[in-house]
C-alpha positions in Angstrom: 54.7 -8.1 -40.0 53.2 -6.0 -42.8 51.6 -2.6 -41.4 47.5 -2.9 -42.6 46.9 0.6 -44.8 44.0 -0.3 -46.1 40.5 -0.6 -44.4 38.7 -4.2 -44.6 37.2 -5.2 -47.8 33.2 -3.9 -47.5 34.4 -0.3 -45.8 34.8 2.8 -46.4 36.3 6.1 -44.7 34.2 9.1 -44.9 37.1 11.2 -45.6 36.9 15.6 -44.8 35.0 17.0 -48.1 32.8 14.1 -48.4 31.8 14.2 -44.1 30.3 17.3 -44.7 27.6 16.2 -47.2 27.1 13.9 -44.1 26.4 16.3 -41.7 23.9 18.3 -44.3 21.5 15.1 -45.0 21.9 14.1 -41.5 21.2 17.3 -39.9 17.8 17.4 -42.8 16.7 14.1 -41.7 17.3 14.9 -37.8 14.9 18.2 -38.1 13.0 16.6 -40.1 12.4 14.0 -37.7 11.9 16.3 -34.7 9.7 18.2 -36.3 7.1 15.2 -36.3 7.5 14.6 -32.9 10.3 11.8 -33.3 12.8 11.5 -30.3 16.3 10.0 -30.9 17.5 6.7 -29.5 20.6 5.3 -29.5 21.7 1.1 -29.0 24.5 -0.9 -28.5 26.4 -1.7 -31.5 25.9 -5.1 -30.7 22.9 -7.1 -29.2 22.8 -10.7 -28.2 22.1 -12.7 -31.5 18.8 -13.9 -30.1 17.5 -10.7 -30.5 17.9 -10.8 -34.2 16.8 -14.6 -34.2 13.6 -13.5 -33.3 12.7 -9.9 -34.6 14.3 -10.7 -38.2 13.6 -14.6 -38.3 15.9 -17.4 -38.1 15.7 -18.5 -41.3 16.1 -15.3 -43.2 19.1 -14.7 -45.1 20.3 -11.6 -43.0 20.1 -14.4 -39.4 21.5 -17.2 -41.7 24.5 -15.7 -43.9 25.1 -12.5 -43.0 25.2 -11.6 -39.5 28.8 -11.0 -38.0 28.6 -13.2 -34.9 31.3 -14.2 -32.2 31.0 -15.7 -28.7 32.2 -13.1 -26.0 34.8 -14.5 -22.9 31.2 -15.5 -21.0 30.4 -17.5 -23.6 27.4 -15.3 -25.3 26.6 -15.1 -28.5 26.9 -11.8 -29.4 25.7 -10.3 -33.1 27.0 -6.8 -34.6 23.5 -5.0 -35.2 22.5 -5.8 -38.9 19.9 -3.2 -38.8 18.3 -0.4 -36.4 14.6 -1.9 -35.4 15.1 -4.9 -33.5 17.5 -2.8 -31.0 15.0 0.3 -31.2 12.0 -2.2 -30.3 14.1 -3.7 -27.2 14.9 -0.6 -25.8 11.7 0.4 -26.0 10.7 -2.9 -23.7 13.7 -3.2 -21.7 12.7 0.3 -20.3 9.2 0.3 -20.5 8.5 3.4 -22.8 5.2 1.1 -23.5 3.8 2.5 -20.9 4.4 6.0 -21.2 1.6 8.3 -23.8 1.1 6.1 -27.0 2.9 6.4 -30.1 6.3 6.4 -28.9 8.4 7.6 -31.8 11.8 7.1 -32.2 14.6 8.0 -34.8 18.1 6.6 -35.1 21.1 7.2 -37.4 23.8 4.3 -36.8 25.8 2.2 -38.4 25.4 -1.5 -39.2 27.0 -4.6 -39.9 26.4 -7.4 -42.8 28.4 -9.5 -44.4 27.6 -9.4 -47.7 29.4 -9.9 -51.1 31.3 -6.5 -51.3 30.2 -4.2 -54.4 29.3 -1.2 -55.8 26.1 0.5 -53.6 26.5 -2.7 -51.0 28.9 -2.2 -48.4 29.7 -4.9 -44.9 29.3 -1.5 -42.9 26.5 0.8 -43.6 24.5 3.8 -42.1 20.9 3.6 -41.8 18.1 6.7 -41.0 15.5 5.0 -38.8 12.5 6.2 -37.8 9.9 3.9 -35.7 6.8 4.5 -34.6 5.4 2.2 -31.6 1.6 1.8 -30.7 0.3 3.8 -33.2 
């Protein structure tokens, strides 16, 4: 068996040199953030596809051709997150921030999952800066 040295086709490594830019925009967009009364979340890396059925739309191209989807050992359909909101906007429900002091306002920095033709600017894995802003 060959030994794999090279990531899968759509991914990059963010190598020492190149992590530190990074960490500067990150840390910018964090404060930045916080500073307009934005609180971080963080979500599963994966949701159950029905989740992105509904929020994105099932006849979308992201729901349709691009989501990476496999059935778990129950038997689940389970989706690698193709974008922040729709796991932000759950969280929000599943724990009932609605009902705390309105706008909840949330911010996020994750990575995401699309399978996409592979090319220059357009990668399968991506990071996305999220900010949401609920019952404003």
């Amino acid at each position: 068996m060959e030994l794999i040295t090279k990531a899968p086709r759509g991914t990059q490594d963010i190598l020492p040199g190149e992590s530190e830019h990074w960490q500067a925009i990150e840390k910018v967009l964090r404060e930045e953030a916080a500073l307009h009364g934005f609180h971080e979340v963080r979500t599963p890396v994966f949701e159950h596809t029905e989740l992105f059925q509904r929020s994105v739309g099932d006849t979308t191209d992201v729901v349709q051709k691009e989501m990476y989807t496999f059935q778990d050992k129950g038997n689940r359909s389970i989706t690698l997150r193709p974008e922040g909101t729709a796991g932000a906007a759950r969280a929000l429900l599943e724990h009932g921030l609605y009902a705390a002091a309105l706008p909840q306002k949330f911010w996020y920095e994750t990575s995401c999952y699309r399978y996409e033709k592979a090319q220059k600017g357009r990668l399968r894995e991506f990071h996305q800066f999220g900010i949401e802003m609920y019952g404003s």
